[in-house]
Backbone atoms as SQL, in Angstrom:
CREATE TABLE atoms (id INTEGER PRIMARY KEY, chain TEXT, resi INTEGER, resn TEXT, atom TEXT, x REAL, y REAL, z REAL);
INSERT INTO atoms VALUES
  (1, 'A', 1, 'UNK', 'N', -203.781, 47.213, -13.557),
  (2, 'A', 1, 'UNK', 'CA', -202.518, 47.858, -13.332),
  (3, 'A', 1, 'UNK', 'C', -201.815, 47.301, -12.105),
  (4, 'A', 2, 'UNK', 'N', -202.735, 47.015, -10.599),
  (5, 'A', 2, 'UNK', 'CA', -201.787, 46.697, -9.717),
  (6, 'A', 2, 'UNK', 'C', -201.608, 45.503, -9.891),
  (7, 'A', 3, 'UNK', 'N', -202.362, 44.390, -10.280),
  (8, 'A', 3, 'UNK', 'CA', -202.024, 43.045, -10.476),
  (9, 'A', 3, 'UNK', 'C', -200.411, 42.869, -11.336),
  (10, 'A', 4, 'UNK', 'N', -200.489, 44.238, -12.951),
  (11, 'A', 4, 'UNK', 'CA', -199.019, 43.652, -13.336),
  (12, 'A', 4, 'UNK', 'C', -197.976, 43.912, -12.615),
  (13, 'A', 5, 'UNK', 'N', -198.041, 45.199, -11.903),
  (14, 'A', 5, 'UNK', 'CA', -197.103, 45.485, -10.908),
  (15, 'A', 5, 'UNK', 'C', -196.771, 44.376, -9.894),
  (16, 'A', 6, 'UNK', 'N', -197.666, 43.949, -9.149),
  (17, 'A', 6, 'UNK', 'CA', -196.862, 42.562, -7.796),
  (18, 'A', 6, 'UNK', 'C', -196.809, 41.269, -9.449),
  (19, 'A', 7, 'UNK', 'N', -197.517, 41.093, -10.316),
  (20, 'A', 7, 'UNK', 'CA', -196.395, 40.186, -11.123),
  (21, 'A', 7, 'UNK', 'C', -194.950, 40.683, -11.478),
  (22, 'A', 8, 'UNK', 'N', -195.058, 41.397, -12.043),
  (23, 'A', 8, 'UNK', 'CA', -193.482, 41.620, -12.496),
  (24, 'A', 8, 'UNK', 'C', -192.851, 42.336, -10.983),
  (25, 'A', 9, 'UNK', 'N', -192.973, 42.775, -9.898),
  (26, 'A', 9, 'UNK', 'CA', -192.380, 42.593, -8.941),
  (27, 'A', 9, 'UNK', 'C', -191.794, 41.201, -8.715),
  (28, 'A', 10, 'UNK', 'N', -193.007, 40.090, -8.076),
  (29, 'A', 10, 'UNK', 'CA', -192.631, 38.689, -8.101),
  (30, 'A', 10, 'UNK', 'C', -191.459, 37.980, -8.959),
  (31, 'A', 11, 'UNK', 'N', -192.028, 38.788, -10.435),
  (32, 'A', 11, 'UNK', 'CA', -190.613, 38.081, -11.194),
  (33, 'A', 11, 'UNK', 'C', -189.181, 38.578, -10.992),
  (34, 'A', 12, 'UNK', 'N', -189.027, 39.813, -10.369),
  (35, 'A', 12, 'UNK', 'CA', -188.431, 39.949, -10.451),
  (36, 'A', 12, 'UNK', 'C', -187.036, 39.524, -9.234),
  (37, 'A', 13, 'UNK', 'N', -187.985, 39.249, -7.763),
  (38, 'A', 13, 'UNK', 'CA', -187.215, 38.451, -7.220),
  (39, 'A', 13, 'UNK', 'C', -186.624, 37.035, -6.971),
  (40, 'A', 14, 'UNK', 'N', -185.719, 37.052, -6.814),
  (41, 'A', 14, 'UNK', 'CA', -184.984, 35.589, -7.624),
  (42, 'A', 14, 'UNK', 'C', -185.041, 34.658, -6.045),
  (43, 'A', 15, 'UNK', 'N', -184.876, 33.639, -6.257),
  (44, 'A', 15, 'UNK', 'CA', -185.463, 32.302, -4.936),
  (45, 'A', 15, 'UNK', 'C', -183.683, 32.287, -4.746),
  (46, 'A', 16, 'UNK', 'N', -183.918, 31.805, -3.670),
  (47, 'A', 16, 'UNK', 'CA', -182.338, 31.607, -3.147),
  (48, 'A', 16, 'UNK', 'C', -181.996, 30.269, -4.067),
  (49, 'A', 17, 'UNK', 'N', -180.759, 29.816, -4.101),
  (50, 'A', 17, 'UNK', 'CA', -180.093, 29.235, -4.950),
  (51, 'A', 17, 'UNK', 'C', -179.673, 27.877, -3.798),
  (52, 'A', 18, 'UNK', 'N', -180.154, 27.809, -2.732),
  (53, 'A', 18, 'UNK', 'CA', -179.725, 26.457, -1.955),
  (54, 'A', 18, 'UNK', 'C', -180.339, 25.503, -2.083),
  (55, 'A', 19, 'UNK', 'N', -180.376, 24.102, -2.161),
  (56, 'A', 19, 'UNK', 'CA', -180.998, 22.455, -2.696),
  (57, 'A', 19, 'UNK', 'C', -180.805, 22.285, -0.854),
  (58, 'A', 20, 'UNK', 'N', -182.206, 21.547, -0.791),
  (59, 'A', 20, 'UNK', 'CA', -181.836, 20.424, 0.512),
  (60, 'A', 20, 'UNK', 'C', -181.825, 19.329, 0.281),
  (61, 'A', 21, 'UNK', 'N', -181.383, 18.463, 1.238),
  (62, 'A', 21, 'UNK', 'CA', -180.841, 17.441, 0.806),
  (63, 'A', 21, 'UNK', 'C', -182.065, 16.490, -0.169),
  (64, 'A', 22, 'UNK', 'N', -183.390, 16.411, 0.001),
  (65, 'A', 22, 'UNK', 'CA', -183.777, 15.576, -1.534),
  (66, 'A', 22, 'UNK', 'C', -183.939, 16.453, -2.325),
  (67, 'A', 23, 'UNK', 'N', -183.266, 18.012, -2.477),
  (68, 'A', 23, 'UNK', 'CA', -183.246, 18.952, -3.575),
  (69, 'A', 23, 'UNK', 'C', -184.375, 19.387, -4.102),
  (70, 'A', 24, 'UNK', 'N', -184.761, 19.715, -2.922),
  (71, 'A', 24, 'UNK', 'CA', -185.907, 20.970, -2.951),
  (72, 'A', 24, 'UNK', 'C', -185.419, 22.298, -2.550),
  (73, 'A', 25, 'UNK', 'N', -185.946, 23.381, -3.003),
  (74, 'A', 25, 'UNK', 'CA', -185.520, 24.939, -3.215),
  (75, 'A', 25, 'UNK', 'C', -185.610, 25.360, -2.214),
  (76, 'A', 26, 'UNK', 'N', -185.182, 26.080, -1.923),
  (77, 'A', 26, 'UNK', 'CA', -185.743, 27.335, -0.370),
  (78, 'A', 26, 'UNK', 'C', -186.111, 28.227, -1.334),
  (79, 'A', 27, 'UNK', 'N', -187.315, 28.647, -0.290),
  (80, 'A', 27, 'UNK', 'CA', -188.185, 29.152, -0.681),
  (81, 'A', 27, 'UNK', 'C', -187.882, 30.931, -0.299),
  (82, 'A', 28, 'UNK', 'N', -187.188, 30.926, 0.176),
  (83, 'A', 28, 'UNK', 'CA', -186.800, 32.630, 0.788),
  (84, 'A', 28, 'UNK', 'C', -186.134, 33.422, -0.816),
  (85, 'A', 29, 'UNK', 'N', -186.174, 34.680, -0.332),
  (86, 'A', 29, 'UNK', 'CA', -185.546, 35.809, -1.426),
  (87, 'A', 29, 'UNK', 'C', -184.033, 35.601, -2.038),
  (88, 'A', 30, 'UNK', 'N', -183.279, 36.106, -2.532),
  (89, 'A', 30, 'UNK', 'CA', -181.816, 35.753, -2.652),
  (90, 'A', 30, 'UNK', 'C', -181.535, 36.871, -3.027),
  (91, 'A', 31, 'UNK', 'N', -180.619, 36.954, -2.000),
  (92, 'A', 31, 'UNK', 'CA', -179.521, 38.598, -1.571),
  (93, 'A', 31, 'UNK', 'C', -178.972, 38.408, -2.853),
  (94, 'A', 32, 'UNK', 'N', -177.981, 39.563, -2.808),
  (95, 'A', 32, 'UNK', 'CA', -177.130, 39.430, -4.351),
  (96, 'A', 32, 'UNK', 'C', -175.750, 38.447, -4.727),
  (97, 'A', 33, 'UNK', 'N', -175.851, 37.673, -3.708),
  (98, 'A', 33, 'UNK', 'CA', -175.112, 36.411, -4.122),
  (99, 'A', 33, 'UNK', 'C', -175.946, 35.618, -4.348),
  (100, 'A', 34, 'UNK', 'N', -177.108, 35.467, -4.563),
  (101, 'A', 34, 'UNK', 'CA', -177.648, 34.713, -5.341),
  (102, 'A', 34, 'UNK', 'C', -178.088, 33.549, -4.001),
  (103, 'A', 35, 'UNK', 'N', -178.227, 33.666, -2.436),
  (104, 'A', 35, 'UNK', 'CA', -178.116, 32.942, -1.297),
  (105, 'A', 35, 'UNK', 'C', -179.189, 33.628, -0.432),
  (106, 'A', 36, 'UNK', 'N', -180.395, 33.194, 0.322),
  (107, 'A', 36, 'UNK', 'CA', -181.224, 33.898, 1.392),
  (108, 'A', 36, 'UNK', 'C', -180.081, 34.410, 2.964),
  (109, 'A', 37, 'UNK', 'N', -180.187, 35.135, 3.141),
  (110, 'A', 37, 'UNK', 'CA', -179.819, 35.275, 4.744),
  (111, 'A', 37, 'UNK', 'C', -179.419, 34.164, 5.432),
  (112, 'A', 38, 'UNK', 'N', -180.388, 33.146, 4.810),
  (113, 'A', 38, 'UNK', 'CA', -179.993, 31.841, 6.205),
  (114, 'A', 38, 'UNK', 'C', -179.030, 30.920, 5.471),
  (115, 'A', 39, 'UNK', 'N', -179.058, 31.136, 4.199),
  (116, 'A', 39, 'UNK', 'CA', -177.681, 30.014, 3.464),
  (117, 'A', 39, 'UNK', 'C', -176.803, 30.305, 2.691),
  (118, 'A', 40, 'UNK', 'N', -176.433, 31.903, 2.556),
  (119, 'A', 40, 'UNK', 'CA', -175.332, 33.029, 2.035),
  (120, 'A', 40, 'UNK', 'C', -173.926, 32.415, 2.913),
  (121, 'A', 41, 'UNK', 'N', -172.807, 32.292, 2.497),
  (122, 'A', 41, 'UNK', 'CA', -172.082, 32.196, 2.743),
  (123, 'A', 41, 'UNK', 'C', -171.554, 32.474, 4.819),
  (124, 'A', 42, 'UNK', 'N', -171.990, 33.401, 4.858),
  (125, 'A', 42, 'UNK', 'CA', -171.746, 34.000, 6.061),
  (126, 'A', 42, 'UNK', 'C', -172.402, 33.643, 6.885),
  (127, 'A', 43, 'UNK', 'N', -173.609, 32.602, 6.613),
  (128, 'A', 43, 'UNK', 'CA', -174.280, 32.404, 7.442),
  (129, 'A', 43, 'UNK', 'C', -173.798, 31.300, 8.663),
  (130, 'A', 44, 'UNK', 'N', -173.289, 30.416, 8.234),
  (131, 'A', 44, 'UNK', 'CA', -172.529, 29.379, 9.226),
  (132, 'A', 44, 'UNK', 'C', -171.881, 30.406, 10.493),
  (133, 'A', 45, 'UNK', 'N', -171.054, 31.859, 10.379),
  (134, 'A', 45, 'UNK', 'CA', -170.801, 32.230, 10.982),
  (135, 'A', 45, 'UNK', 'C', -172.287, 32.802, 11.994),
  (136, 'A', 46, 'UNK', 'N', -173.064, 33.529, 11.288),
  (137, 'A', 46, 'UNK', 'CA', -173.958, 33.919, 12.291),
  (138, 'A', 46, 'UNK', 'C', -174.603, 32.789, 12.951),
  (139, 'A', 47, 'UNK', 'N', -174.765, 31.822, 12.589),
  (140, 'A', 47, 'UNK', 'CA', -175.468, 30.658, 13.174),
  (141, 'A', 47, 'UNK', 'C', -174.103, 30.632, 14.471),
  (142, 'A', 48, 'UNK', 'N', -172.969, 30.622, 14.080),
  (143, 'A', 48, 'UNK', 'CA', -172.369, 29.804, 15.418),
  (144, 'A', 48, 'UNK', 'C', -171.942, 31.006, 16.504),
  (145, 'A', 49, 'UNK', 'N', -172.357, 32.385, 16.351),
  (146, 'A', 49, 'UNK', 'CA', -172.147, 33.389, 16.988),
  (147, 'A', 49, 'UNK', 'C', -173.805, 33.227, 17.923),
  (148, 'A', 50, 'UNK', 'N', -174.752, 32.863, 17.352),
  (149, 'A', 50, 'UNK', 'CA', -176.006, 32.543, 17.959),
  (150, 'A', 50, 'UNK', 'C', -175.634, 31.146, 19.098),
  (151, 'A', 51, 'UNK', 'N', -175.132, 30.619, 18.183),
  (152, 'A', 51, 'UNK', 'CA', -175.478, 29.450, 19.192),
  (153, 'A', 51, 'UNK', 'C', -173.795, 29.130, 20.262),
  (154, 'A', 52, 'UNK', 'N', -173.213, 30.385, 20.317),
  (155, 'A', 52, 'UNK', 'CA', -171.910, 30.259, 21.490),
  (156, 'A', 52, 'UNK', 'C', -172.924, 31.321, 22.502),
  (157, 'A', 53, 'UNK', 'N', -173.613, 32.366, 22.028),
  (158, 'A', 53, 'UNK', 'CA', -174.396, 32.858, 23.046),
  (159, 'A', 53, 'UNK', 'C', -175.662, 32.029, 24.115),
  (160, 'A', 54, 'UNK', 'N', -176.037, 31.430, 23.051),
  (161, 'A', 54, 'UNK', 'CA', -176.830, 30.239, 24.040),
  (162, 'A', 54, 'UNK', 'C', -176.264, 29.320, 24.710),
  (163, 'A', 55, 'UNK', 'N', -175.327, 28.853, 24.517),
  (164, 'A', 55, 'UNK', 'CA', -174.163, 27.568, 25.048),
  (165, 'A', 55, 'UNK', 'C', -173.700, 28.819, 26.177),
  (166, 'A', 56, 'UNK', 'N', -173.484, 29.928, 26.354),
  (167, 'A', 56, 'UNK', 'CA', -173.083, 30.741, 27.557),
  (168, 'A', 56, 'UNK', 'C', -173.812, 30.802, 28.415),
  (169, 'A', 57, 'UNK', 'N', -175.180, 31.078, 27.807),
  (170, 'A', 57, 'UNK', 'CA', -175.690, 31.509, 28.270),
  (171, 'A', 57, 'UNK', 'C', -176.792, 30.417, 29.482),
  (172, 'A', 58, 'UNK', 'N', -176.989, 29.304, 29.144),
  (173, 'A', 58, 'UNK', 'CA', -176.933, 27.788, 29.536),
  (174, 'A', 58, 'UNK', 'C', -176.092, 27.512, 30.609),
  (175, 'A', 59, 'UNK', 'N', -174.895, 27.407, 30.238),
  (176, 'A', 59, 'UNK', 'CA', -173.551, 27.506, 31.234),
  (177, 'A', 59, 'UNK', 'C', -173.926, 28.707, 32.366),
  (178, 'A', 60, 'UNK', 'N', -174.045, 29.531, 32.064),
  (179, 'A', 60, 'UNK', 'CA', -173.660, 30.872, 33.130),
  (180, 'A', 60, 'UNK', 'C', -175.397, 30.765, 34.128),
  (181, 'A', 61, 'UNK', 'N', -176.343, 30.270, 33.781),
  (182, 'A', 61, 'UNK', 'CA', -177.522, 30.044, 34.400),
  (183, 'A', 61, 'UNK', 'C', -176.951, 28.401, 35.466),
  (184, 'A', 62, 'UNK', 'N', -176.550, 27.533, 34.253),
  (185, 'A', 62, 'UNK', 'CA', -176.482, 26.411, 35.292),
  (186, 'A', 62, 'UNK', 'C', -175.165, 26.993, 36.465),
  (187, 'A', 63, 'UNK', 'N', -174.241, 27.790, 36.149),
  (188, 'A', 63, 'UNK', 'CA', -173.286, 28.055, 37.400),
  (189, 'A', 63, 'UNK', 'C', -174.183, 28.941, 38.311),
  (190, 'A', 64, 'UNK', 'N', -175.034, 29.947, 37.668),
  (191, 'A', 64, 'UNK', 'CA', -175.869, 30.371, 39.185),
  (192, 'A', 64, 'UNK', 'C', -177.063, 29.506, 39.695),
  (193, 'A', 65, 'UNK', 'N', -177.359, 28.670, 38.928),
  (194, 'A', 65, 'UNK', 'CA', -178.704, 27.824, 39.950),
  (195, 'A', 65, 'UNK', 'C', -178.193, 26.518, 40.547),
  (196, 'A', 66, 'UNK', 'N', -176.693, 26.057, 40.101),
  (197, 'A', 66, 'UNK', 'CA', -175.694, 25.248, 40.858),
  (198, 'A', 66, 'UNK', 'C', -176.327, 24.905, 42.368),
  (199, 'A', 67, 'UNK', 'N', -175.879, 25.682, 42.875),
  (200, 'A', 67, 'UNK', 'CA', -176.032, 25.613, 44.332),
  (201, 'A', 67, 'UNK', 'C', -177.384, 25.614, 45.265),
  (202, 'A', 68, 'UNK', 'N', -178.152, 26.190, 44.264),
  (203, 'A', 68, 'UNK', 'CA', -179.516, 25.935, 44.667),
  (204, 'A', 68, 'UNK', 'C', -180.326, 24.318, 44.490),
  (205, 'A', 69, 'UNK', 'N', -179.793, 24.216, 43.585),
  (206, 'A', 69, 'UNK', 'CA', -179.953, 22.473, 42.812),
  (207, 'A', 69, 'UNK', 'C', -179.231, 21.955, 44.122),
  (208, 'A', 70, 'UNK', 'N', -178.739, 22.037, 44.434),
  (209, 'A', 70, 'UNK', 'CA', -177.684, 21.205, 44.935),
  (210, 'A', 70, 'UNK', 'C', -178.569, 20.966, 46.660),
  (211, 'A', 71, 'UNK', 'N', -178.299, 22.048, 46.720),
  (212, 'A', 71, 'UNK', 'CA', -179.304, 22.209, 48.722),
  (213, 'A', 71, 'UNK', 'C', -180.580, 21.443, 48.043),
  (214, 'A', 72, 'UNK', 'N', -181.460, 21.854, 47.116),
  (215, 'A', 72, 'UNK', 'CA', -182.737, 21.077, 46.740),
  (216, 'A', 72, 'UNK', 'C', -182.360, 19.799, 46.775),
  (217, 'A', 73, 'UNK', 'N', -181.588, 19.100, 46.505),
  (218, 'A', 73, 'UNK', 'CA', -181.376, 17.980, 46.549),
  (219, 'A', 73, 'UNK', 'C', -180.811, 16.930, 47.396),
  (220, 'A', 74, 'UNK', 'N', -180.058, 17.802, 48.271),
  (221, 'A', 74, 'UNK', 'CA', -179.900, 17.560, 49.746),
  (222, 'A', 74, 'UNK', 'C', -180.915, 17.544, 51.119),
  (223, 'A', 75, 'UNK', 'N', -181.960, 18.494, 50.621),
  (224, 'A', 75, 'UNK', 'CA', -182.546, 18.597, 51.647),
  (225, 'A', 75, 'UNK', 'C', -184.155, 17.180, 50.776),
  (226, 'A', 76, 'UNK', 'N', -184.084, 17.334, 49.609),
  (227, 'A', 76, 'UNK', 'CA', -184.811, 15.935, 49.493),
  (228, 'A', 76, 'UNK', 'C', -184.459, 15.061, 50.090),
  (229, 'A', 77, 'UNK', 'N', -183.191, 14.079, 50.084),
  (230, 'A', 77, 'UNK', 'CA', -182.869, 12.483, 49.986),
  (231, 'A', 77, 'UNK', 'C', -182.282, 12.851, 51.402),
  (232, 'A', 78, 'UNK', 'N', -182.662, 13.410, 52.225),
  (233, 'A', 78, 'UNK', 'CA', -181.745, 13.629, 53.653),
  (234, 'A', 78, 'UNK', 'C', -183.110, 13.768, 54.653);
């Protein structure tokens, strides 16, 4: 009994619908567009909302350790 249950569970979820480039499958679930989380339409947006927070967040570390870099490196070659 539990074996047919996780089979026909299994069948019943569908593989995401994205090819990489030598057109192999992803292997993740597929939401109801027929796309996983990571290659659904919307995803380009969450990817670049991720990666403007890291690019800030990069930036806003190198403007506070700026000045510390800077004396470190003065007080080396001096």
């Amino acid at each position: 009994m539990e074996i047919q249950n996780k089979i026909e569970s299994a069948a019943s979820v569908t593989q995401c619908l994205h090819l990489g480039r030598s057109g192999e499958r992803c292997l993740r679930a597929a939401l109801e567009d027929g796309f996983c989380e990571r290659h659904g339409p919307d995803a380009a947006w969450r990817f670049n909302i991720v990666a403007r927070r890291r690019l800030f967040a990069v930036l806003l570390a190198a403007a506070v350790l700026w000045p510390i870099l800077v004396d470190l490196y003065h007080a080396l070659h001096h």
